[in-house]
Every structure is written in structure tokens, then in C-alpha cells.
N, C-alpha and C positions, 0 to 999 in steps of 0.2 A: 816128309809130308809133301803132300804134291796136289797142287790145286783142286779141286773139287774128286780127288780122290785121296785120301787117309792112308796111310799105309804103317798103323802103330804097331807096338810092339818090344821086346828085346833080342837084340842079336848077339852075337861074341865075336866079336871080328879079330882073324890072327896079327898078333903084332908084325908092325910094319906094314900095316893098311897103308898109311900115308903113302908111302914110299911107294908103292902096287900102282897106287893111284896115279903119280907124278911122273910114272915112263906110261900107264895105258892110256890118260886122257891130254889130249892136247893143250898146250897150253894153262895146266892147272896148277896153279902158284901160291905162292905165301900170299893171306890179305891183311895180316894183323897178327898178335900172339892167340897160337891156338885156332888159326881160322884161315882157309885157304877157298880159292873160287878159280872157275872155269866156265868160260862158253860155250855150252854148246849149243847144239840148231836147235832148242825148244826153247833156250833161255840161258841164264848162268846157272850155274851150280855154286852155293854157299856152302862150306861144308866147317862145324868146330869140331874138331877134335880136342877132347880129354884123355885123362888118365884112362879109361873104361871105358869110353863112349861115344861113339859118334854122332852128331847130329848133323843132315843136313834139307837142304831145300834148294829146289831145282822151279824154275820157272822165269816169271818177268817181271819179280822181284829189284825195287832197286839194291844197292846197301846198305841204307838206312832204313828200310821196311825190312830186309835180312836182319840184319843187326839186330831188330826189338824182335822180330819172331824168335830167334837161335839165343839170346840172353835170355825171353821167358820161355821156352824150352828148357836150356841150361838150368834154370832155377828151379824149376819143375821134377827134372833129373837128380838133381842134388839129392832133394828134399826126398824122394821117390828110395834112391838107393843109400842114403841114412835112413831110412824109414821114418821117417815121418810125412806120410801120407798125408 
């Protein structure tokens, strides 16, 4: 999701996305279980990774405004792919 531009949807991303990510983007590191970030020149990049799914946000986000957007995301996700909508 990207500040006043949306960008929803599902992807499939190939396993070992992480890994892709941590030799292409500089600097982009473990922040917690499940949840990695990086700077770049528009902002950080928050990124959780699940079993299935990635979610991330990129902007001027601190990490605690990350944080509550990417767990009500996550929870949203959850709930989405057990179906219950």
C-alpha cells in the first residue's frame, strides 16, 4: 500500500522472496519475527512476511505507525484466506 496510491490485490510470490530481497535492496534487514525494513530514497520499506504472503509499506512511516498498519493488514489476511470475509 503506498500513500495516497492503493495498490490491492493477490500475488504469488516464488519462494525465497526474502532472500531475492536481502542481496537486491541495500541495506534490508531482519526488524522483528516475521518482519524486515529498509531505506530507501522515498522512505523505509516495512515489509511482514508469512507463510503465503507478503505484506508491505514503503513511505515516511514511523515503526510504530508500521507496526498497527502491517498487524491490521495481517489480520485482515488471515481472516481473508480462511474465509471468513
Amino acid at each position: 500500500m503506498f500513500h495516497r496510491r492503493a495498490l490491492l490485490g493477490y500475488e504469488a510470490l516464488a519462494p525465497g522472496f526474502v532472500k531475492k530481497l536481502q542481496g537486491a535492496i541495500p541495506g534490508f534487514s531482519p526488524a522483528g519475527e516475521d518482519r524486515y525494513r529498509a531505506d530507501l530514497p522515498s522512505g523505509t520499506l516495512w515489509l511482514l512476511s508469512r507463510e503465503r504472503y507478503h505484506l508491505g509499506l514503503a513511505g515516511k512511516a514511523t515503526r510504530a505507525q508500521a507496526e498497527a498498519i502491517l498487524s491490521d493488514l495481517d489480520g485482515r489476511a488471515v481472516r481473508w484466506l480462511s474465509g471468513q470475509r
